[in-house]
C-alpha positions as CSV (number, residue, x, y, z in Angstrom):
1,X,5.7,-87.1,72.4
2,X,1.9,-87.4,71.4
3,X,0.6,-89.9,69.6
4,X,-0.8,-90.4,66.4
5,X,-3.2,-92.3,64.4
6,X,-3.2,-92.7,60.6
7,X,-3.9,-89.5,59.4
8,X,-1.4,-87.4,62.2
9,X,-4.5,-86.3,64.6
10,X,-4.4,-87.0,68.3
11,X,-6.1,-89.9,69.7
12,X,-6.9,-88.9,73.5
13,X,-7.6,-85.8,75.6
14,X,-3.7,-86.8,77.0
15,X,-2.2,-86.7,73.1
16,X,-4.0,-83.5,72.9
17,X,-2.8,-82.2,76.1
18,X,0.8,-83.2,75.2
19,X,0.4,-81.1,71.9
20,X,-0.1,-78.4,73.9
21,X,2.4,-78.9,76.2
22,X,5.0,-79.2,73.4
23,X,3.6,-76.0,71.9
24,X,3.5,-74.5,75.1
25,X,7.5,-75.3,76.3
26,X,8.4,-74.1,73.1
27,X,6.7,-70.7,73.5
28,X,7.6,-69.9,77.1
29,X,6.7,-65.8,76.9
30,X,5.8,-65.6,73.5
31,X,2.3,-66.1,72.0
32,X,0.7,-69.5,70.8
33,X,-1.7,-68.7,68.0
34,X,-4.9,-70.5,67.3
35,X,-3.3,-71.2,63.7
36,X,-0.4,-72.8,65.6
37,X,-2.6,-74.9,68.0
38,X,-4.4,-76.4,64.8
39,X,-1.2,-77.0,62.9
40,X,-0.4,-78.8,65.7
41,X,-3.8,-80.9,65.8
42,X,-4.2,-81.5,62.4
43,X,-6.9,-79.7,60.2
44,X,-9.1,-82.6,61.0
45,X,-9.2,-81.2,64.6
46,X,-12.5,-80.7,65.4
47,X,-12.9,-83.1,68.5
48,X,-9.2,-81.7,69.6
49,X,-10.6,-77.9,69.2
50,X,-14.6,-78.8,70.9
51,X,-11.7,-79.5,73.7
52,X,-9.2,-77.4,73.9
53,X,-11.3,-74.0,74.0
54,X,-13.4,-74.6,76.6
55,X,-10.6,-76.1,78.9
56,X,-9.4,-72.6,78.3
57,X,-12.2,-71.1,79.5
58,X,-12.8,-73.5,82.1
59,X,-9.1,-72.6,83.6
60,X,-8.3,-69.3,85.1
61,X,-7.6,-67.9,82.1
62,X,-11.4,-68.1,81.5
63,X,-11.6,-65.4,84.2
64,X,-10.5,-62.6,82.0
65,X,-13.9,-60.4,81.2
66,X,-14.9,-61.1,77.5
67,X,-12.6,-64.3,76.9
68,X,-15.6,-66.8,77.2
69,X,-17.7,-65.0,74.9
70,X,-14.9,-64.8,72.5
71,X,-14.0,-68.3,72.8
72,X,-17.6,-69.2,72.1
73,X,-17.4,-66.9,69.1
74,X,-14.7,-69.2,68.0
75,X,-16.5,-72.4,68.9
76,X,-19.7,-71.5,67.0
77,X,-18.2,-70.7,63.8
78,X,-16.4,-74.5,64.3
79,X,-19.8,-76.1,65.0
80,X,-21.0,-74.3,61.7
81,X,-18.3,-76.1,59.8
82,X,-19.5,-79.2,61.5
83,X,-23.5,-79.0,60.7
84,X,-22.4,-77.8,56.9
85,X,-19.8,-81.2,56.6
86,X,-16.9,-79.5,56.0
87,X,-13.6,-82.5,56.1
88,X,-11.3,-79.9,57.5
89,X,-11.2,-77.1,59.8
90,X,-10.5,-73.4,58.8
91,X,-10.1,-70.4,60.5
92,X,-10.1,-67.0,59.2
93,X,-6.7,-64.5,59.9
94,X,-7.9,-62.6,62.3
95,X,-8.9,-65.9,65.0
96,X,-6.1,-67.9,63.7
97,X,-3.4,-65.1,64.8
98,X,-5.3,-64.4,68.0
99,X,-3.8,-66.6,71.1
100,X,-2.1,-66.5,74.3
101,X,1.2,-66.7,75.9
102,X,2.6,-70.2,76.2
103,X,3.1,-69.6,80.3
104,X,-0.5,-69.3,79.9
105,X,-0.8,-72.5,78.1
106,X,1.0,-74.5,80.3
107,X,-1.3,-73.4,83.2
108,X,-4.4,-74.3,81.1
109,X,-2.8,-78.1,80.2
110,X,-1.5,-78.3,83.9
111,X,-4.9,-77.5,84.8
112,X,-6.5,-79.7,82.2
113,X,-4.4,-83.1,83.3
114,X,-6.8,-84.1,85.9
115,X,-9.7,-83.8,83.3
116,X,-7.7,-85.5,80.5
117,X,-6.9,-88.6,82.7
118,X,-10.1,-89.4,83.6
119,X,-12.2,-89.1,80.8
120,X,-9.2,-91.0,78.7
121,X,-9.9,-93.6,81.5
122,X,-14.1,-93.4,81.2
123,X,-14.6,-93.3,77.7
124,X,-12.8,-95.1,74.9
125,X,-14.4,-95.7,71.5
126,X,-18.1,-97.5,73.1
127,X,-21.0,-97.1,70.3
128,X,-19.5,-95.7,67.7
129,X,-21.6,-95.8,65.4
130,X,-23.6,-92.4,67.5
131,X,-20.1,-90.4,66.7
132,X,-20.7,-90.5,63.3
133,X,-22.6,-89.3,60.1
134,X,-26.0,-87.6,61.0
135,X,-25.1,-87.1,64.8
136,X,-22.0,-85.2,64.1
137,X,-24.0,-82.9,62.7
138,X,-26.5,-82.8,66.0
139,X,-23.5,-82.5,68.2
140,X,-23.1,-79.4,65.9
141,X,-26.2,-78.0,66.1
142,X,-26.2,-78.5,69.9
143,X,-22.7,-76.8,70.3
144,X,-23.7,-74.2,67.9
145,X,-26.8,-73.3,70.3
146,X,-25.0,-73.8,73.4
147,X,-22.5,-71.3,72.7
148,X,-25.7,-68.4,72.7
149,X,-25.9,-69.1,76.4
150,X,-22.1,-68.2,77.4
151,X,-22.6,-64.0,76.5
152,X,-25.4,-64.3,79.0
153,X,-24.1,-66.4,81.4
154,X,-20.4,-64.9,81.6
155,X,-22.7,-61.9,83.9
156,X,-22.7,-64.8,86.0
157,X,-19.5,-66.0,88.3
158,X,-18.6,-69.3,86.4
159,X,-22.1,-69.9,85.1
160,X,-21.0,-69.9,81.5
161,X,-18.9,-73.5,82.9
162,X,-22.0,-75.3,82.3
163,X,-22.6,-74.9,78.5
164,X,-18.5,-74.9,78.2
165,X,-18.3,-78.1,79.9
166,X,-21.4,-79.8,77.9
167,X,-19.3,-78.6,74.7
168,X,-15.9,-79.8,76.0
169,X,-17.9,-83.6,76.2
170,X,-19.0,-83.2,72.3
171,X,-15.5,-82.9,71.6
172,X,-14.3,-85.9,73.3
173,X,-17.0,-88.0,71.8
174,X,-15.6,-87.3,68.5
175,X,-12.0,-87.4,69.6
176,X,-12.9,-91.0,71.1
177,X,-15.4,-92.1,68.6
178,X,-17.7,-92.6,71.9
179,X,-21.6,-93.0,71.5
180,X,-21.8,-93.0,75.4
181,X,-20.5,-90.1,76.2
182,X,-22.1,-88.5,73.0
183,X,-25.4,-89.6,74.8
184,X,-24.1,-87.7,78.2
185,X,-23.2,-84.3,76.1
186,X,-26.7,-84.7,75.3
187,X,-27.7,-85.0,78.1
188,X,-25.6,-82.0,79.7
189,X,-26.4,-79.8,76.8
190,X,-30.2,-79.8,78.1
191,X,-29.3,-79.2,81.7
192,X,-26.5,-76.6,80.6
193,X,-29.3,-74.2,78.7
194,X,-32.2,-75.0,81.9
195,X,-29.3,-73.9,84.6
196,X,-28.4,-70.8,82.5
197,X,-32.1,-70.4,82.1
198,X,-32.3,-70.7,85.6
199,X,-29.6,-68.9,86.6
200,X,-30.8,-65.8,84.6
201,X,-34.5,-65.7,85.9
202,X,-32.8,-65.7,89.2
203,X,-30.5,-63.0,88.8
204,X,-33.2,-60.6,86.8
205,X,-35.6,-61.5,90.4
């Protein structure tokens, strides 16, 4: 069972996993809404969320043509909600009932285990103070740009990874409360855009 803090959100990329999991084992062949996956995270999820949709896309599920762009669709309109300061996350009908089978689930947490073990190992709650007020609202504005490079880069086998993976990082920094690896999605976010940049000079050449 996943743990808990205070206010019933997840505390680690394992206690989101397991949400999923649970979610997912309940489902077997039937579909797993977004609305269900944020019931299950809480409506405070925005860390749980910055993680969960680009481990989709990261997975082989993200191979289906048009899912990353969607998913970044769905990402940018959650960064929005974090530049503006909104306390809890909301989705509109038509995302919230859109989702995927909970077979395909489990093959996104299976795959997401390694991932989850070792950033739950690397980063736990170091500067904290860089995970909250003004710089949640950076790490919104950087997700909220970074998502423009995925309709672009999904021309590209697995070049829309990058910018996923830099936006997968955000999320754990605020799941975490850690100012390091805030720093690092940063950092990534800046080498996600120059590699797509890159990568789309050389493809147009």
């Amino acid at each position: 069972m996943a743990e808990k803090d205070e206010h019933g959100d997840p505390r680690s990329v394992g206690d989101v996993l397991d949400r999923l999991q649970e979610l997912g084992e309940t489902a077997g062949g039937d579909k797993v809404r977004l609305g269900d996956m944020l019931e299950a995270m809480g409506h405070r999820a925005y860390g749980p969320f910055l993680i969960v949709l680009p481990m989709i896309e990261i997975s082989p599920v993200g191979g289906i043509p048009g899912l990353p762009t969607a998913l970044a669709l769905v990402v940018a309109l959650l960064a929005i909600q974090l530049i503006i300061g909104r306390e809890h996350l909301w989705l509109p009908g038509f995302l919230a009932n859109r989702g995927m089978t909970g077979d395909k689930l489990m093959k996104v947490v299976d795959k997401g285990r390694p991932i989850g073990r070792r950033m739950d190992a690397w980063f736990h709650g170091r500067l904290p103070a860089l995970t909250r007020g003004p710089m949640v609202r950076i790490a919104g504005v950087a997700v909220f740009l970074l998502c423009f490079t995925v309709p672009p880069l999904e021309l590209l086998p697995f070049a829309s990874t990058a910018p996923m993976a830099a936006i997968m990082a955000f999320g754990i920094a605020l799941l975490v409360r850690d100012g390091v690896l805030m720093i690092v999605a940063c950092t990534l976010s800046v080498g996600a855009v120059a590699l797509g940049a890159g990568l789309l000079a050389s493809k147009q050449g």
